[in-house]
C-alpha positions in Angstrom: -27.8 -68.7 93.8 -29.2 -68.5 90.7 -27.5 -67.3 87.8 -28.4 -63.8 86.6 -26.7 -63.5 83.1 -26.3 -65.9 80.3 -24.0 -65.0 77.4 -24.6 -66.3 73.9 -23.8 -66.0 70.1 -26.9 -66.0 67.6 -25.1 -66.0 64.1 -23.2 -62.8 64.8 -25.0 -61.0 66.8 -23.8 -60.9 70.8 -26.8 -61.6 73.3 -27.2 -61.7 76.7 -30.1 -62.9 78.6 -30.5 -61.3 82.2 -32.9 -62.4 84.8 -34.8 -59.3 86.5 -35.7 -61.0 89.1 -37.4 -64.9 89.6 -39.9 -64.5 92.9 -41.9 -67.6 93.6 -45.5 -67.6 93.8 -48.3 -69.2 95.1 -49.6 -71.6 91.8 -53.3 -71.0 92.8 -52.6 -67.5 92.1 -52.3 -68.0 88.0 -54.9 -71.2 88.1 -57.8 -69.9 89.3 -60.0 -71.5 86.8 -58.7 -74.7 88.1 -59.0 -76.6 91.6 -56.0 -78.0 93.5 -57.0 -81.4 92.5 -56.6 -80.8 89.1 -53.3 -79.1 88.8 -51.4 -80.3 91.9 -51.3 -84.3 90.5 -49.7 -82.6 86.9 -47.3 -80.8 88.8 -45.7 -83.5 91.0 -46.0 -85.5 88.5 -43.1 -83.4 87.0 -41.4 -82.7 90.0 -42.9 -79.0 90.4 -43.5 -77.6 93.7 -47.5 -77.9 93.4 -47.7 -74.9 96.1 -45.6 -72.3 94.7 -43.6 -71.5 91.2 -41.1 -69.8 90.3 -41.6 -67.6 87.2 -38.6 -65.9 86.1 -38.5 -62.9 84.6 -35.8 -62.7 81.7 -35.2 -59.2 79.7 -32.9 -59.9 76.4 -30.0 -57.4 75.5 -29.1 -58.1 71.9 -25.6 -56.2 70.4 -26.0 -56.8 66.0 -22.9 -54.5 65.9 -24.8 -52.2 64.7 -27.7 -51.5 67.1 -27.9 -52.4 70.3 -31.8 -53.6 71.1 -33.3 -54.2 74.5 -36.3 -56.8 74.6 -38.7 -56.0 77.2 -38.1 -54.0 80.4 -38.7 -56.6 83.4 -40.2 -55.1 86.4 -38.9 -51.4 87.0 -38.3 -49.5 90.4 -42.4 -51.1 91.2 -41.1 -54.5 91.4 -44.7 -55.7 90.8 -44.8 -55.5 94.8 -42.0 -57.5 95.4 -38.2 -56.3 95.3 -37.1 -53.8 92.4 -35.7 -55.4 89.1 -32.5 -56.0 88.7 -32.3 -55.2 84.5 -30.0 -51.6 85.3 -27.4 -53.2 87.7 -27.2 -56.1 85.8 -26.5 -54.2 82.4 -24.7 -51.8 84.0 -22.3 -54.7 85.8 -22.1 -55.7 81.7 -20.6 -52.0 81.4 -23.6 -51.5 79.4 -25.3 -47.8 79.8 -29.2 -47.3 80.0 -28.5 -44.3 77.4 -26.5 -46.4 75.0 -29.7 -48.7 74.0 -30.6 -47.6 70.3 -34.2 -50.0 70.6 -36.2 -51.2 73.4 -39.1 -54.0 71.7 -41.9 -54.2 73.8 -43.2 -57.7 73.4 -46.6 -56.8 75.3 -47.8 -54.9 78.2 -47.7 -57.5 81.1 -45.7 -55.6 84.0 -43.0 -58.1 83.7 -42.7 -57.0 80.4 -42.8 -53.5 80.4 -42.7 -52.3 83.8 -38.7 -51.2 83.6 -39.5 -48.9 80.6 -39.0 -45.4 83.0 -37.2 -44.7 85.9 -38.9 -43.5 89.3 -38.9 -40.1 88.2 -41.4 -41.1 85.6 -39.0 -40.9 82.7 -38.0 -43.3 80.3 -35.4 -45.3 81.8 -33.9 -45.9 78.1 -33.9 -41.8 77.3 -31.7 -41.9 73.7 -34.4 -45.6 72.6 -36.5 -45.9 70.3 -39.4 -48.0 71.7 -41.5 -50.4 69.8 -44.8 -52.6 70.4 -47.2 -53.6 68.3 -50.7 -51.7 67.5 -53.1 -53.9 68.8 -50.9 -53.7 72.2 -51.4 -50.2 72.7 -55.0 -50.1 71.5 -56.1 -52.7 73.7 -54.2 -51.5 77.1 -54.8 -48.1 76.3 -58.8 -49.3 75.5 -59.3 -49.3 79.4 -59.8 -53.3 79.0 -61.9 -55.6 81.2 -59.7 -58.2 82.7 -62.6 -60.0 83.8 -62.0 -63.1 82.0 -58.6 -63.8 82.5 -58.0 -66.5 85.0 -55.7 -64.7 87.4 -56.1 -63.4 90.9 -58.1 -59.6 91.4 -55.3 -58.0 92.5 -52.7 -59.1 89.9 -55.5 -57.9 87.8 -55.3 -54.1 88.9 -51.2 -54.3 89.1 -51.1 -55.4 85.3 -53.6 -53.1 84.1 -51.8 -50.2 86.0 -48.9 -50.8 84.8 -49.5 -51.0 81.2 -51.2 -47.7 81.7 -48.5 -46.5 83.2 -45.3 -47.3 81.2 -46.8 -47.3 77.8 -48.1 -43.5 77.3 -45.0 -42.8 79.6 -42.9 -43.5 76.6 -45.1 -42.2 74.0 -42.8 -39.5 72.8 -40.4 -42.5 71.8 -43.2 -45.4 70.9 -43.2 -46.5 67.3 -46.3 -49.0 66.7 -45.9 -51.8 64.0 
């Protein structure tokens, strides 16, 4: 089993790294502008699976004392088609309460990223947060962007593009853009 919390100190702030959840995929899935033969070879040459990964998603809780700041959301009740995050149970298991987070930072609007930020009932699952995420973050995903380029499967495509859509005006009301 893998372990789903990791304490740590930074100066004298109290952190705690939590896993939302670590599904394996199939690598051909995020190489697509590569062929087998090119990335299979690199990845057994470092002892990687060359067929699947895993990619772990990993939400930060941070306490300063002061503030208590969330940094990104992991996956939500969606679970980017797989199994629900884990981020509430785990911080709640850390008798820490959704409505006690002062800050939520939105590094950027992948799904693993952002797609905790309400609850099922379409409500911010951080209601007393202040969110934050950067200008050019909400301008592009808000932009209706073309994913075209990016070298990722077609339907990882549509999930990340609906759920930027979907969890960033969601929070609006609470956003602050730097």
């Amino acid at each position: 089993m893998k372990t789903e919390t990791f304490r740590f100190q930074l100066g004298s702030f109290s952190c705690l790294a939590i896993m939302d959840d670590a599904p394996r995929y199939p690598v051909g899935m995020f190489l697509t502008n590569l062929a087998k033969e090119q990335y299979e070879p690199l990845l057994r040459q470092r002892g990687q699976d060359p067929q699947e990964i895993d990619l772990p998603y990993i939400c930060l809780f941070i306490n300063t004392g002061r503030e208590r700041v969330l940094v990104d959301t992991g996956i939500g009740v969606d679970g980017m088609g797989t199994v629900p995050g884990k981020l509430l149970p785990l911080l709640r298991a850390e008798g820490i309460q959704p409505h006690e987070i002062d800050t939520v930072i939105l590094s950027h609007g992948h799904p693993d990223h952002i797609g905790g930020s309400l609850n099922d009932d379409g409500k911010p699952a951080f209601p007393n947060a202040r969110y934050v995420t950067f200008q050019e973050e909400w301008d592009f995903w808000m932009s209706g962007p073309s994913l075209a380029e990016l070298p990722v499967d077609e339907s990882l495509k549509k999930m990340i593009l609906a759920s930027a859509q979907k969890n960033f005006p969601g929070v609006q009301v609470q956003l602050d853009l730097v």
